[in-house]
MDTraj code that builds the backbone (N, CA, C; nanometers):
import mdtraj as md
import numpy as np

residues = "UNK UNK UNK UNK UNK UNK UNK UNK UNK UNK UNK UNK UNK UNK UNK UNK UNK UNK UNK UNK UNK UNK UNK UNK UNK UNK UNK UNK UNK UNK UNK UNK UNK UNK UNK UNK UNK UNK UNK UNK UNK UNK UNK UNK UNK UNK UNK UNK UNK UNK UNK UNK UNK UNK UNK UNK UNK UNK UNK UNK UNK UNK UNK UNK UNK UNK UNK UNK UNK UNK UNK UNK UNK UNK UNK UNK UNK UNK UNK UNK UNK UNK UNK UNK UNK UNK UNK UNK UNK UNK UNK UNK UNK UNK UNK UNK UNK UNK UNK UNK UNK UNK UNK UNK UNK UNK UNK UNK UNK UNK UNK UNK UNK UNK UNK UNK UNK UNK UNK UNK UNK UNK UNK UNK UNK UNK UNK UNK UNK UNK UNK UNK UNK UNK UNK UNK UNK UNK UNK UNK UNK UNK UNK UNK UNK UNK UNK UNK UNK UNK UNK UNK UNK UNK UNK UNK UNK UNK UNK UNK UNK UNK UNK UNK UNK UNK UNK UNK UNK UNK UNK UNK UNK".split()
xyz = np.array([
    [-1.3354, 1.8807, -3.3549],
    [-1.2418, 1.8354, -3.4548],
    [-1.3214, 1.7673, -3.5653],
    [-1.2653, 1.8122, -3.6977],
    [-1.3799, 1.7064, -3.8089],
    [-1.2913, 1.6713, -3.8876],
    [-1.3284, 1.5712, -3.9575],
    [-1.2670, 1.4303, -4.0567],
    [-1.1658, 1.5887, -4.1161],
    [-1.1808, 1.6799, -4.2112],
    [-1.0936, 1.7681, -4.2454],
    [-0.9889, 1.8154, -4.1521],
    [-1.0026, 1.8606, -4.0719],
    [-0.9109, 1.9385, -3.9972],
    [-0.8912, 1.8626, -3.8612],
    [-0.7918, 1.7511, -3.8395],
    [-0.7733, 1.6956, -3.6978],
    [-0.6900, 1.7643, -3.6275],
    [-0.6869, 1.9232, -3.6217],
    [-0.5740, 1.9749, -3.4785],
    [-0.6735, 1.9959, -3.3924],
    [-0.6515, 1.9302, -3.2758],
    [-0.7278, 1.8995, -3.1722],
    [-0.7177, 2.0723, -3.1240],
    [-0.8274, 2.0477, -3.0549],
    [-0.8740, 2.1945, -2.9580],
    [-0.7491, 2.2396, -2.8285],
    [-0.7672, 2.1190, -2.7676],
    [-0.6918, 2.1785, -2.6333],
    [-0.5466, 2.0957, -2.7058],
    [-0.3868, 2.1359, -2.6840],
    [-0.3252, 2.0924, -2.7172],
    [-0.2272, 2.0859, -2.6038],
    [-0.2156, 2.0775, -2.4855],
    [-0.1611, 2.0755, -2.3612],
    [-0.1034, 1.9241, -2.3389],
    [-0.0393, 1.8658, -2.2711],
    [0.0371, 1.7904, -2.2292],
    [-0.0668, 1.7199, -2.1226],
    [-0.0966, 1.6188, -2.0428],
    [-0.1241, 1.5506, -1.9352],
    [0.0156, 1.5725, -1.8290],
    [0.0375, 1.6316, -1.7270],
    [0.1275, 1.6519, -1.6290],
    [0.1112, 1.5290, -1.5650],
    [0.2358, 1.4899, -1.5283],
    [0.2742, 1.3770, -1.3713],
    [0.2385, 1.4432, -1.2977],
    [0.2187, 1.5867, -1.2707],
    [0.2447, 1.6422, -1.1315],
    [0.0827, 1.6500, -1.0901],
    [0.0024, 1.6596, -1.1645],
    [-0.1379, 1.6984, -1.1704],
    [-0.2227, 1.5968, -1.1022],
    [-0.2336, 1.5688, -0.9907],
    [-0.2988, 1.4819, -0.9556],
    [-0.3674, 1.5221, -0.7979],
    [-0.4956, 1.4392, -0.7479],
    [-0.4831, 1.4482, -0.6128],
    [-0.5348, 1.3331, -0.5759],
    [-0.5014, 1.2747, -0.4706],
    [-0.5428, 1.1096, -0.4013],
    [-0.6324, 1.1096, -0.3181],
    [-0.7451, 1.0743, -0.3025],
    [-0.8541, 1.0649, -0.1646],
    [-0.8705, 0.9417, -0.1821],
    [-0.8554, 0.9104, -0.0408],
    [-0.9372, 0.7690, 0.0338],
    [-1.0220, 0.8031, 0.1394],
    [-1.1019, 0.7763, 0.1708],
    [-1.1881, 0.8338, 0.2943],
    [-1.1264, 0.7910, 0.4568],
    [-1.0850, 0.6349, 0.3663],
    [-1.0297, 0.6023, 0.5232],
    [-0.8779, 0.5985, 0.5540],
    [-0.7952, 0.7034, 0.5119],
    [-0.6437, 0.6860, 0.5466],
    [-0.6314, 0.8212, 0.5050],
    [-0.7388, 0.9249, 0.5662],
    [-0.6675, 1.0997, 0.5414],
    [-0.5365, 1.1128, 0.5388],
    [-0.4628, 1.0775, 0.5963],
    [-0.3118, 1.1144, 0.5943],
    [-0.2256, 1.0665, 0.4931],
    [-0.2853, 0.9544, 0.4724],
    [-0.2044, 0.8938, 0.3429],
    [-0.2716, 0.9668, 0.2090],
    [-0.3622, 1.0561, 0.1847],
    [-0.3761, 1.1160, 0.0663],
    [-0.3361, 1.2444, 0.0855],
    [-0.2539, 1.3140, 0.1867],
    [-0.2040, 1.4636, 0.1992],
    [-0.0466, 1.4108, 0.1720],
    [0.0019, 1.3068, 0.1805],
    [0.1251, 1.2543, 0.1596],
    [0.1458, 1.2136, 0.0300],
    [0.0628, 1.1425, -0.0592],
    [0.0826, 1.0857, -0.1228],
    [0.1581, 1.1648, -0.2574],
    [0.2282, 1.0878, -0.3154],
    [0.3438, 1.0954, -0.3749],
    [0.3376, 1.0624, -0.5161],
    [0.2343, 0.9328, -0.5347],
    [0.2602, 0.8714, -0.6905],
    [0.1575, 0.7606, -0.6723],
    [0.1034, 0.7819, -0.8009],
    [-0.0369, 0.6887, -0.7934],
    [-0.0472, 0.6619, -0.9429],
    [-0.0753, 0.5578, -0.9857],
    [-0.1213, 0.4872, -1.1163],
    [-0.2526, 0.4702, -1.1264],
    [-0.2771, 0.4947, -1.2671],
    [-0.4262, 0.4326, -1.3052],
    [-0.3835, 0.3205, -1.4114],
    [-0.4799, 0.2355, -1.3282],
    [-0.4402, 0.0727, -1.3631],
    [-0.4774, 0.0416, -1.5321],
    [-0.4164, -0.0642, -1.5488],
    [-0.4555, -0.0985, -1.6628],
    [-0.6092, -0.1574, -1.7104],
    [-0.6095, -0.2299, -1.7936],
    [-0.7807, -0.2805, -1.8142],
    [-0.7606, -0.4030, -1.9401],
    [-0.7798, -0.4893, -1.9211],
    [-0.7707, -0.6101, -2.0403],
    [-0.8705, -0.6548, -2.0384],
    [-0.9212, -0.6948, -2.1410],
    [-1.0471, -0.7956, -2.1870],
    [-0.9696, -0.8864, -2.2584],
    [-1.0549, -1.0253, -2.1884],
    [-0.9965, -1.1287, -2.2530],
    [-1.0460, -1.1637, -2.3867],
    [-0.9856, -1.2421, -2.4730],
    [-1.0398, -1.2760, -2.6195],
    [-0.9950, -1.3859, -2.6905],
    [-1.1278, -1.4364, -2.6228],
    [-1.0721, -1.6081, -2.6774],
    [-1.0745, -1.5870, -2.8260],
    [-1.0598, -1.7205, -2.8171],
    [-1.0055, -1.7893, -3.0101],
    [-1.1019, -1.8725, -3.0628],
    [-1.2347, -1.8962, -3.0888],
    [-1.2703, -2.0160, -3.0834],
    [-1.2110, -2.1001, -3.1690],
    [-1.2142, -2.2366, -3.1777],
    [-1.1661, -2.2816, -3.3247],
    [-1.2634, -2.3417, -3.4335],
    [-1.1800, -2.3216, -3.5085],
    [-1.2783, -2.3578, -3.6453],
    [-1.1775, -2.4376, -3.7537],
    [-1.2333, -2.4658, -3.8154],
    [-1.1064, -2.5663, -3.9462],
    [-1.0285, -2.4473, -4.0016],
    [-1.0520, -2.3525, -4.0220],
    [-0.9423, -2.2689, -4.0888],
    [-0.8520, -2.1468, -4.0523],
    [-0.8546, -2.0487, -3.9543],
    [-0.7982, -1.9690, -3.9251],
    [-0.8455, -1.9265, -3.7475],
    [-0.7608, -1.8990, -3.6635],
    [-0.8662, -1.8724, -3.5696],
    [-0.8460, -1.7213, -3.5485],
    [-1.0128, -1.6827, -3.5035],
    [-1.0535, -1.5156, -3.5051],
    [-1.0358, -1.5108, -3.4124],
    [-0.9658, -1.4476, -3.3266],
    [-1.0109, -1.3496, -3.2411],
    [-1.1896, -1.2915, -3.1626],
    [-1.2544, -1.3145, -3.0876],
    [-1.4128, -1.2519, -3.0533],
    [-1.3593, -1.1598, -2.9381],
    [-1.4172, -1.0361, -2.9209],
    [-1.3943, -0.9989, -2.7701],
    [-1.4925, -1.0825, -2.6667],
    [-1.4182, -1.0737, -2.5548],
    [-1.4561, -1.1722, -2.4311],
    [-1.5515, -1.1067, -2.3640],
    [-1.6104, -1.1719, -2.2365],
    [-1.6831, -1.0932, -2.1583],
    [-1.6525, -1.0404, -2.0496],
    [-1.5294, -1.0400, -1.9914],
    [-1.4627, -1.0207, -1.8774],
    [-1.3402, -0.9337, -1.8734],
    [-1.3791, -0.8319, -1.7810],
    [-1.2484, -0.7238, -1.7639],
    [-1.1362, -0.7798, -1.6781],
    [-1.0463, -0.7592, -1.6558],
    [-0.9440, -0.7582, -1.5734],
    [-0.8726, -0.6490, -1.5372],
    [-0.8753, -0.5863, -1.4239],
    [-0.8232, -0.4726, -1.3575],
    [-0.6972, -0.4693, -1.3036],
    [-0.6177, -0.3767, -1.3436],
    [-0.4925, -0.3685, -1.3044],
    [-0.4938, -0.3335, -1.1435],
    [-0.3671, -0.3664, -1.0740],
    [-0.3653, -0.3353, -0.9188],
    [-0.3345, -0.1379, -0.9494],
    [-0.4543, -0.1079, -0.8126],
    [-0.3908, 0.0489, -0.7760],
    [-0.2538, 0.0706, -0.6688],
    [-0.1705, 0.1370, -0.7403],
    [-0.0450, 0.1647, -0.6401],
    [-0.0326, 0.3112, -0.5654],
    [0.0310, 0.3173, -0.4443],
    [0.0288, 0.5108, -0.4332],
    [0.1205, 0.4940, -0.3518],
    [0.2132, 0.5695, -0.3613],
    [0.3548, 0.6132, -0.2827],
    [0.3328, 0.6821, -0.2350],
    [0.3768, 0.7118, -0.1125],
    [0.3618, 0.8460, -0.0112],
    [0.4957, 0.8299, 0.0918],
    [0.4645, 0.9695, 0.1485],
    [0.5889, 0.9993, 0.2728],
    [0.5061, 0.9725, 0.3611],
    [0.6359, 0.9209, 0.4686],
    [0.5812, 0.8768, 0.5733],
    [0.5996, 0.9843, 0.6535],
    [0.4796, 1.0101, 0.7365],
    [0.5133, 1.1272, 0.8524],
    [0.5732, 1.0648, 0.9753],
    [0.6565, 1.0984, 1.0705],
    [0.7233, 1.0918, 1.1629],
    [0.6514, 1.0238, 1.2387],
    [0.5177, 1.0695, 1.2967],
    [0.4123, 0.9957, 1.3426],
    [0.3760, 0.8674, 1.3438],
    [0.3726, 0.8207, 1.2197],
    [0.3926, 0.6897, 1.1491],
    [0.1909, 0.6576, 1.1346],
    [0.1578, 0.7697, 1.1194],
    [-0.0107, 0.8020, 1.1059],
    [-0.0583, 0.7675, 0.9840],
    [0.0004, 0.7940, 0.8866],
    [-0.0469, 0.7668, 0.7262],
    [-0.0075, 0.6033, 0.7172],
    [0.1186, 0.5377, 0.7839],
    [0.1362, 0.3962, 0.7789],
    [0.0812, 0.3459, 0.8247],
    [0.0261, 0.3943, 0.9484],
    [-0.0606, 0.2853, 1.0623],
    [-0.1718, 0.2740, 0.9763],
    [-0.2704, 0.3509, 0.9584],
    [-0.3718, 0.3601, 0.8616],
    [-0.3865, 0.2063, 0.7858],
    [-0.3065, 0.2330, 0.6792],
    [-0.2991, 0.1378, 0.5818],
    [-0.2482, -0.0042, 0.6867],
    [-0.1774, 0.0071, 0.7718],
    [-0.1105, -0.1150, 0.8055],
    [-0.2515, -0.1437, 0.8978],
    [-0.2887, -0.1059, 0.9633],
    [-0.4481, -0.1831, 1.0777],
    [-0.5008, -0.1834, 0.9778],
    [-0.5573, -0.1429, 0.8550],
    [-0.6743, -0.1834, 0.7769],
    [-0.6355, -0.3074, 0.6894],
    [-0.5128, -0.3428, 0.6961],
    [-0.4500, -0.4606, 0.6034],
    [-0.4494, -0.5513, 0.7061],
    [-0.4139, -0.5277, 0.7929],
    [-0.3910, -0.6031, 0.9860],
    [-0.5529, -0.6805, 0.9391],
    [-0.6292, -0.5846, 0.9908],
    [-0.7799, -0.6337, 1.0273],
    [-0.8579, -0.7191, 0.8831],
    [-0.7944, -0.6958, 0.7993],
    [-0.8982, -0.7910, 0.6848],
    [-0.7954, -0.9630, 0.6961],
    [-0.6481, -0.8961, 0.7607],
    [-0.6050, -1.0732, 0.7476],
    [-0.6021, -1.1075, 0.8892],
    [-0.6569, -1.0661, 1.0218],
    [-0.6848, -1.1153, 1.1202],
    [-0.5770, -1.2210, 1.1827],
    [-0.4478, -1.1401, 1.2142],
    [-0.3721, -1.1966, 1.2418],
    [-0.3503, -1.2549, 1.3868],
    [-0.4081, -1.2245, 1.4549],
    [-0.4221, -1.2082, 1.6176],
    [-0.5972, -1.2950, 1.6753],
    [-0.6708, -1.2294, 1.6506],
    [-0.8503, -1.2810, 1.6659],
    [-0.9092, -1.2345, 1.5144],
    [-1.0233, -1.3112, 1.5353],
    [-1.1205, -1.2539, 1.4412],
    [-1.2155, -1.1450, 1.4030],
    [-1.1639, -1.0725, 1.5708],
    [-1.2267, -0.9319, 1.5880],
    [-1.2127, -0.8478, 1.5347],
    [-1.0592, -0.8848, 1.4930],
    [-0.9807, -0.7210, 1.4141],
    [-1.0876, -0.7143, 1.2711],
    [-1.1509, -0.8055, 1.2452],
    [-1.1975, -0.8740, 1.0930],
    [-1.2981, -0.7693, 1.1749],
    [-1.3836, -0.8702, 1.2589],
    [-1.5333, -0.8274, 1.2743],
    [-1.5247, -0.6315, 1.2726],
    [-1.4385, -0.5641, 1.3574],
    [-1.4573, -0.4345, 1.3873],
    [-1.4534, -0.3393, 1.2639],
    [-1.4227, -0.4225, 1.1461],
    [-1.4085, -0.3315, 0.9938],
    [-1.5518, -0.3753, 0.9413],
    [-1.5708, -0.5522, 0.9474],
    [-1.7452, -0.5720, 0.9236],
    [-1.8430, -0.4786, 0.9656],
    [-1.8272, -0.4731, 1.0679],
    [-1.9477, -0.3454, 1.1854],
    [-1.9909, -0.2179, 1.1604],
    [-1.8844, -0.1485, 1.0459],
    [-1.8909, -0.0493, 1.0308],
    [-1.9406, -0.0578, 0.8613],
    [-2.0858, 0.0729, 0.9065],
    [-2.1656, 0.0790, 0.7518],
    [-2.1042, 0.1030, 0.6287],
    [-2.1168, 0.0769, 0.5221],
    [-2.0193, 0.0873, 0.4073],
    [-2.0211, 0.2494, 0.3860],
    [-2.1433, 0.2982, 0.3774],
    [-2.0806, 0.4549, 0.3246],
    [-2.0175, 0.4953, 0.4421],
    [-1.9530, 0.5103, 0.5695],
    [-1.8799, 0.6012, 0.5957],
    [-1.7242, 0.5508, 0.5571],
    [-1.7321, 0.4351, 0.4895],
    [-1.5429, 0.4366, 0.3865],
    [-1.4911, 0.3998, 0.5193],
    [-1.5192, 0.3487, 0.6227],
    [-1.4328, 0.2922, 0.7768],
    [-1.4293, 0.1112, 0.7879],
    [-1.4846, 0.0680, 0.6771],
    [-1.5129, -0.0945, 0.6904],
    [-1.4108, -0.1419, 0.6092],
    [-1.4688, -0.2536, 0.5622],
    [-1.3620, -0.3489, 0.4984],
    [-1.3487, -0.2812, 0.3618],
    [-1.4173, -0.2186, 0.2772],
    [-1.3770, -0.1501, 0.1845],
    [-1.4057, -0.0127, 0.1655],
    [-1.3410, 0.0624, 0.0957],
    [-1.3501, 0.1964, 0.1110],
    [-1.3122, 0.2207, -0.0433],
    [-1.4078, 0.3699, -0.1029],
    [-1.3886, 0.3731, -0.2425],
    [-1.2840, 0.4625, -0.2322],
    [-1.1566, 0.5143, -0.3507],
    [-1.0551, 0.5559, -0.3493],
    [-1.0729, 0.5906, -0.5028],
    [-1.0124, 0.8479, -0.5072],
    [-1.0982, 0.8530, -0.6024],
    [-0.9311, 0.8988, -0.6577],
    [-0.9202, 0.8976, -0.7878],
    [-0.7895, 1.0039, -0.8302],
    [-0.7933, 1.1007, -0.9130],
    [-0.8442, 1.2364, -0.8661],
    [-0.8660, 1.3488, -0.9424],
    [-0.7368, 1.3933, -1.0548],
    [-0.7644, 1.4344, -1.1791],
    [-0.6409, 1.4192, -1.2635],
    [-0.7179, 1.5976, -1.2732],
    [-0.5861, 1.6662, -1.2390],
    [-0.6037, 1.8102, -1.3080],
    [-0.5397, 1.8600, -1.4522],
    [-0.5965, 1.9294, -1.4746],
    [-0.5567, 2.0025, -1.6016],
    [-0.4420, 2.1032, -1.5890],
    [-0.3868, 2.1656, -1.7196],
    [-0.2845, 2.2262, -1.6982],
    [-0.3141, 2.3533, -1.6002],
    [-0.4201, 2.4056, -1.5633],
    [-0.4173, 2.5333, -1.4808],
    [-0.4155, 2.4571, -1.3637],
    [-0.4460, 2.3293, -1.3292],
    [-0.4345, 2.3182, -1.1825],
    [-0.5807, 2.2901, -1.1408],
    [-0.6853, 2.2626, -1.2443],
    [-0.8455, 2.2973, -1.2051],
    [-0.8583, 2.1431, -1.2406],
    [-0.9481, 2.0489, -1.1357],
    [-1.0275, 1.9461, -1.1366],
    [-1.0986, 1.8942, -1.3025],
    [-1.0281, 1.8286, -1.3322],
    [-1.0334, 1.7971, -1.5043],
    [-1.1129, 1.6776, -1.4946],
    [-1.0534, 1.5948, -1.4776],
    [-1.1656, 1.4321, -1.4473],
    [-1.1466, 1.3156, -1.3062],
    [-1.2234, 1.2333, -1.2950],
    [-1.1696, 1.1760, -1.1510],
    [-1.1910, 1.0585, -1.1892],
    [-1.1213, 0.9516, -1.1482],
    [-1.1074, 0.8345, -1.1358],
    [-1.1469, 0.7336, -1.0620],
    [-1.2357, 0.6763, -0.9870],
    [-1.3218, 0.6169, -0.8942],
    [-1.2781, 0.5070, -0.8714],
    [-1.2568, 0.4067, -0.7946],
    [-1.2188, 0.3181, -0.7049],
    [-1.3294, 0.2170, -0.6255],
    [-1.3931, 0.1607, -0.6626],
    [-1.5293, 0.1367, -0.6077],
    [-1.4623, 0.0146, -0.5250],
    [-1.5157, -0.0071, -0.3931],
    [-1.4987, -0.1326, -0.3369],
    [-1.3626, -0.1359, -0.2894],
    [-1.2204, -0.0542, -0.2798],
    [-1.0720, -0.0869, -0.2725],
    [-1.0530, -0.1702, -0.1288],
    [-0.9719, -0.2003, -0.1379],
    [-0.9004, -0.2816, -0.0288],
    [-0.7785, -0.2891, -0.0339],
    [-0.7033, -0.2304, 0.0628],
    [-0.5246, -0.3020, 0.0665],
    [-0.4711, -0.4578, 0.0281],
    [-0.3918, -0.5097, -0.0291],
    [-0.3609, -0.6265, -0.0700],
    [-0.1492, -0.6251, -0.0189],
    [-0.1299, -0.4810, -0.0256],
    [0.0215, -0.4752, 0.0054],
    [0.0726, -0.3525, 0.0659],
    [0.1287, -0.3698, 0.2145],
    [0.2013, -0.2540, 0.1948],
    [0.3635, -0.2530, 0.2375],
    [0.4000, -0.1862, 0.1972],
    [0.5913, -0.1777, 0.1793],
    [0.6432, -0.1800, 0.2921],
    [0.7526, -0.2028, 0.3204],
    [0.8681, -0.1960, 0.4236],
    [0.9221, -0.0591, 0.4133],
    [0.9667, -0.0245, 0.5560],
    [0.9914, 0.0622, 0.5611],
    [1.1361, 0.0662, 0.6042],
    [1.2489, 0.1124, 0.5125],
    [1.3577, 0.1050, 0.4824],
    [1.4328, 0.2260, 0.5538],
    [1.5510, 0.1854, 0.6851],
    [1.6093, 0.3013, 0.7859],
    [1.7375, 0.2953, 0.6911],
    [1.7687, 0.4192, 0.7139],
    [1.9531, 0.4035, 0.6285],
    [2.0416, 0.4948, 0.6814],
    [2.1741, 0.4882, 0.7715],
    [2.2653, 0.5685, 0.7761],
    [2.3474, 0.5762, 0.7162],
    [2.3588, 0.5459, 0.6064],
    [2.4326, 0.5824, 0.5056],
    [2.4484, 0.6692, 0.4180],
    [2.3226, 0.6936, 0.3885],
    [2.2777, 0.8519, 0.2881],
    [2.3762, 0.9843, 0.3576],
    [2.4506, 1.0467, 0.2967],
    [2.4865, 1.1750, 0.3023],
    [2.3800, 1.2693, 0.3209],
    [2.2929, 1.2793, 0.2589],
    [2.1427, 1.3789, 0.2698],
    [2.0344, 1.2550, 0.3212],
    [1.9321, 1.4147, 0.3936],
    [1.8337, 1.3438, 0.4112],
    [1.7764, 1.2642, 0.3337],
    [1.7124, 1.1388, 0.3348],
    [1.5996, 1.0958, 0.1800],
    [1.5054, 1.0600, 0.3160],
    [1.4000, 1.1651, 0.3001],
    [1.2555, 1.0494, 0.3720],
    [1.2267, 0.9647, 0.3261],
    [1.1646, 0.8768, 0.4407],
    [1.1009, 0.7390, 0.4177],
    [0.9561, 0.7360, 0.3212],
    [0.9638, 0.6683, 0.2531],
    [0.8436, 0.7027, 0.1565],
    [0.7816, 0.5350, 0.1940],
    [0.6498, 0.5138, 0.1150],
    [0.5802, 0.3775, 0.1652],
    [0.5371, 0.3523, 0.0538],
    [0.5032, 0.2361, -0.0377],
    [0.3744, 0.2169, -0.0928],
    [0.2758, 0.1068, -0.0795],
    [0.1775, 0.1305, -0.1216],
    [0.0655, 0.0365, -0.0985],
    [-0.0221, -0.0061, -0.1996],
    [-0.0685, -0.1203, -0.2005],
    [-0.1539, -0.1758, -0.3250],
    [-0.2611, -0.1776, -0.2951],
    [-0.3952, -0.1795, -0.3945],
    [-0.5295, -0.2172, -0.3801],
    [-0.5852, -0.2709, -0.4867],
    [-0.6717, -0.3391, -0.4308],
    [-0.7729, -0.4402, -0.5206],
    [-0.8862, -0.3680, -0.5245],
    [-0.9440, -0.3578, -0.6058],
    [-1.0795, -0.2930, -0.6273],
    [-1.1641, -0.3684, -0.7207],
    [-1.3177, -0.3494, -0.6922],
    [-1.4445, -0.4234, -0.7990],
    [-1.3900, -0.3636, -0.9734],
    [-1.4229, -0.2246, -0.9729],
    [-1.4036, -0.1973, -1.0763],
    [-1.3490, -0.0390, -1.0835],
    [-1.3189, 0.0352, -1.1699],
    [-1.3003, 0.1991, -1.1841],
    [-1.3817, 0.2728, -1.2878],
    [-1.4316, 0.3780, -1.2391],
    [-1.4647, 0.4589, -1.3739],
    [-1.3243, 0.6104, -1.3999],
    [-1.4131, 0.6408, -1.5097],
    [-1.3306, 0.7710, -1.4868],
    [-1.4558, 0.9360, -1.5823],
    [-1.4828, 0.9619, -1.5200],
    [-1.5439, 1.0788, -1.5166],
    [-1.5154, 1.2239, -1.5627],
    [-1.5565, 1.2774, -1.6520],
    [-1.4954, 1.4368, -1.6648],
    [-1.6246, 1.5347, -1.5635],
    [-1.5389, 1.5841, -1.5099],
    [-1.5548, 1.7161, -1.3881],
    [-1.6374, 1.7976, -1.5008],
])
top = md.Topology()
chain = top.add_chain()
for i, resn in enumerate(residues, 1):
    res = top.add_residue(resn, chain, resSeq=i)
    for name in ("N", "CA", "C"):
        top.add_atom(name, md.element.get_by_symbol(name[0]), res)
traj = md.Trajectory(xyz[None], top)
């Protein structure tokens, strides 16, 4: 594209539907998953003051929005357990073991206390466009799971869950 002529090259839409979720450590919860955000990003920007107007400087510090992902729950209750023992074991509700047995385990196999979490964004054909990285995640929330006989139709149980992470990139494929 040049300063003359700004009609962009590719002119396609970004799809909701285009996405895929990996976590290393909750396989089931990324074949389920349903709906996932890419977080926001703020830099702070102080004011300093001065006698006459105050400027604006950019700051030195990011602030990361929380990652969210909705999913169905399988019958099993395999994609919930997941997330629920790895949230269990970092707040050690019972001993301190549940803590230690996520410590123990080496960081690259994604089975310890943190695990990176990536979100591939596809393009309109459906082909691996860019990915989104997750460095460091950790559960911070996960949902209730809501029974209802009331519904006329089925509605499955869906879940979601939050994470805290160091930081994100995002990458073109």
């Amino acid at each position: 594209m040049s300063a003359i002529d700004n009609t962009p090259v590719n002119k396609n839409f970004l799809s909701p539907l285009g996405f895929k979720f990996l976590i290393k450590k909750a396989p089931y919860v990324n074949f389920f998953a349903q709906q996932v955000n890419i977080p926001s990003i703020t830099l702070q920007s102080p004011e300093p003051n001065n006698p006459f107007v105050r400027t604006p400087i950019p700051g030195e510090h990011l602030t990361f929005g929380e990652l969210k992902v909705t999913f169905k729950v399988d019958e099993d209750l395999k994609n919930y357990l997941e997330v629920q023992n790895w949230i269990k074991g970092l707040g050690k509700p019972e001993n301190f073991a549940q803590y230690d047995a996520l410590e123990e385990q080496p960081k690259w196999t994604g089975d310890g206390i943190y695990s990176d979490i990536s979100v591939v964004i596809l393009s309109s054909t459906k082909m691996a466009n860019f990915e989104a990285t997750f460095v460091d995640a950790f559960p911070i929330f996960l949902s209730d799971l809501v029974f209802n006989t009331v519904d006329e139709n089925v509605n499955y149980i869906s879940a979601s869950a939050t994470f805290k992470y160091t930081y994100y990139t995002i990458t073109n494929i």
